[in-house]
N, C-alpha and C positions, 0 to 999 in steps of 0.2 A: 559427493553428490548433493544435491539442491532439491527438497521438495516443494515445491508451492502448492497453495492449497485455498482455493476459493468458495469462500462460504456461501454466496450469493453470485450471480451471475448478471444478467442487464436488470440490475436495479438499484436506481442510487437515489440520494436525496440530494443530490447535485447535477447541475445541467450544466458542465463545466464547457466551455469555448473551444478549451485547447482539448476535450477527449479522446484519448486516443481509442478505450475500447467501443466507445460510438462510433464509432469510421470502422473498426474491424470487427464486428460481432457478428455480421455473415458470416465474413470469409473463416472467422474461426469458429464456427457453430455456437457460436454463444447463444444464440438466438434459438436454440431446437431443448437448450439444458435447461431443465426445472429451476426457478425463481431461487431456489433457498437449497441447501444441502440434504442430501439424501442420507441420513445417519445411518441407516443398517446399513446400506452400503460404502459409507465412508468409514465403518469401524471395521468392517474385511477387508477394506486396501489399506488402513496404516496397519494391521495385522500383520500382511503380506510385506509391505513396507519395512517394522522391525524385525520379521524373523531372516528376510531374506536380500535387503539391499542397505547398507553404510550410507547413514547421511550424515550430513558435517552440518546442517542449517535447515531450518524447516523459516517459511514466509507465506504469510495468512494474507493475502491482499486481494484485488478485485481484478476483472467480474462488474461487479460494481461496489458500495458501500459498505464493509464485511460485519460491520455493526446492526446493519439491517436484519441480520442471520437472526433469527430467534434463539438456535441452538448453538452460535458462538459460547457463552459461557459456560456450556457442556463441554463442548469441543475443546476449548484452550486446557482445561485439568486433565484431561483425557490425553493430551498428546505429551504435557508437560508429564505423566507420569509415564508412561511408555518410552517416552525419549530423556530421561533424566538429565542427560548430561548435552543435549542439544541444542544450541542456540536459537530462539524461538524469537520469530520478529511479526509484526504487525502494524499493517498500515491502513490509516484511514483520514476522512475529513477533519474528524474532531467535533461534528452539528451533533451528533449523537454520545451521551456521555454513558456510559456502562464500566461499573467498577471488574476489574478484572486480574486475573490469576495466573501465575506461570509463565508468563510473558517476561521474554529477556530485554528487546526492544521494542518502543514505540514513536511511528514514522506517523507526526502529522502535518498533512499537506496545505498549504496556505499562498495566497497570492501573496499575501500582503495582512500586516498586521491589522490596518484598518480595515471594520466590518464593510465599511460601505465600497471601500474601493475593492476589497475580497470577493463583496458581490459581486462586483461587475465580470468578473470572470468563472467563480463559481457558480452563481446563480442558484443559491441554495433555499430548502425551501423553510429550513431552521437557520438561525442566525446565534451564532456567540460571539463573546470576547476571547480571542486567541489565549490573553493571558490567562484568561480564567482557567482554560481548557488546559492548560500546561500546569496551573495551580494544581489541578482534582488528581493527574495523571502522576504528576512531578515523584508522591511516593505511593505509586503504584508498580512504577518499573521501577528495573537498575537504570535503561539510557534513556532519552529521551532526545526525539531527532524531529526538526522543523524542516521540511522537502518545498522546496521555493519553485517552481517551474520560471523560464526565464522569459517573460512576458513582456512586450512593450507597455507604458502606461502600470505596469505595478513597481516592484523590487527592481527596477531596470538600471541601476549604478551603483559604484560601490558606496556613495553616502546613504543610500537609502540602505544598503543592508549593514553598513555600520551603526543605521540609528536603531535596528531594528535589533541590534545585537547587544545596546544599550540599554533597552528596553527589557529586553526579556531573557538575555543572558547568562543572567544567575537561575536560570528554571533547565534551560536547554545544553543539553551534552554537545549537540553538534547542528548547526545550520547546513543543508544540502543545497546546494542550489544547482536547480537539475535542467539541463536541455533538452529541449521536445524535436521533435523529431522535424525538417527541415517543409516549409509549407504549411506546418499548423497555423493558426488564426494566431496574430500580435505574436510571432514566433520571433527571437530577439538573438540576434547572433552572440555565441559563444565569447567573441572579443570582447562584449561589454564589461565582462567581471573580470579584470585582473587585478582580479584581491587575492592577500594573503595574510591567513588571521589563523590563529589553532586552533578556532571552535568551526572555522567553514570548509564546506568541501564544495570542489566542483566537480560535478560528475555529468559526462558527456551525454550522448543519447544511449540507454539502457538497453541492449539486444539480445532477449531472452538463447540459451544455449538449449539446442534440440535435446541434450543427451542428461538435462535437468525432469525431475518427474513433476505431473502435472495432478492434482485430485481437483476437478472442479464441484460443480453442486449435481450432479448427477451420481456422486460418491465414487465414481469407477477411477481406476489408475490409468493415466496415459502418460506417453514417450514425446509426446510433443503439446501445441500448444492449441493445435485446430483438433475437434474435440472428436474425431472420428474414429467408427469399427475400427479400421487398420491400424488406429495409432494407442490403441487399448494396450499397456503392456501385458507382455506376457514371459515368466521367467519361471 
């Protein structure tokens, strides 16, 4: 089993085109849970969590920004010592740099190598050099993973993500290049990349599994992904 766990809820330092938790943050109460993580009660659900449920994978992602969490660098030692032997991932922009501990991977998202064309789909409100960002991390983790969303007008063929793979290849474990879900803004059909290289992956559109746990920034454990009384685990 699969825990996710979100430090932060609707708040990012990007105003991304393609968002997908902008479009669903009603419908999944994102919008009712406290800004940032609830620590007394997120230290009684991974309690609950190791004494009483087998996880194979714990992933710290958004919500919105998980760097934005003040008490992120608490939280990463904290679950890395609890779960010792647990695969521990984490994903974020990259605009925010925070040295960090216990983390097995790190997933940073990017249009595009170039800051300026990067904007235009992030719309962020910090600006870096991707390289840079992969420099500060590079021996912070064991992996290091670049998640491409497949966007008209950025990474949209396979020369762009071979020059991209030139560039910054010796830093990066694995390039993602990820499909958004069908109707997003410059959403770029799946047929564009038929590349085949053994640092990239392609991976379809992502469909969280109901029967994965969920700890958002209200600290409570849930059985699903909309953040409601009924779907509060109980075991």
């Amino acid at each position: 089993m699969k825990l996710y766990i979100l430090p932060v809820t609707y708040a990012c330092n990007s105003n991304c085109t393609f968002c997908i938790t902008k479009a669903n943050a009603k419908e999944k109460g994102l919008l009712n849970l406290p800004k940032e993580m609830n620590m007394t009660r997120f230290q009684e659900s991974i309690q609950i969590v190791k004494s009483k449920i087998p996880i194979e994978k714990i992933e710290v992602t958004g919500g919105g920004e998980p760097f934005l969490c003040n008490n992120l660098t608490e939280m990463l030692p904290l679950l890395r010592n609890l779960f010792p032997e647990t695969y521990i991932k984490l994903y974020t922009n990259g605009f925010v740099l925070k040295e960090i501990t216990g983390i097995d991977e790190l997933n940073i998202s990017r249009a595009h190598w170039d800051s300026d064309i990067n904007y235009k789909f992030f719309r962020s409100q910090q600006q870096n050099d991707l390289q840079d960002v992969l420099k500060y991390y590079r021996s912070q983790v064991k992996y290091l993973r670049v998640s491409i969303p497949m966007l008209k007008g950025a990474i949209d063929k396979p020369s762009d993500l071979e020059t991209m793979i030139d560039k910054m290849g010796y830093l990066v474990d694995q390039f993602v290049v990820r499909d958004l879900f069908e109707g997003t803004k410059n959403h770029l059909d799946y047929c564009n990349f038929n590349f085949n290289h053994p640092k990239v992956k392609i991976e379809t559109t992502d469909v969280v599994e109901n029967y994965n746990l969920v700890i958002p920034s209200d600290g409570n454990l849930y059985n699903k992904w909309d953040f409601r009384k009924e779907n509060l685990w109980v075991g």
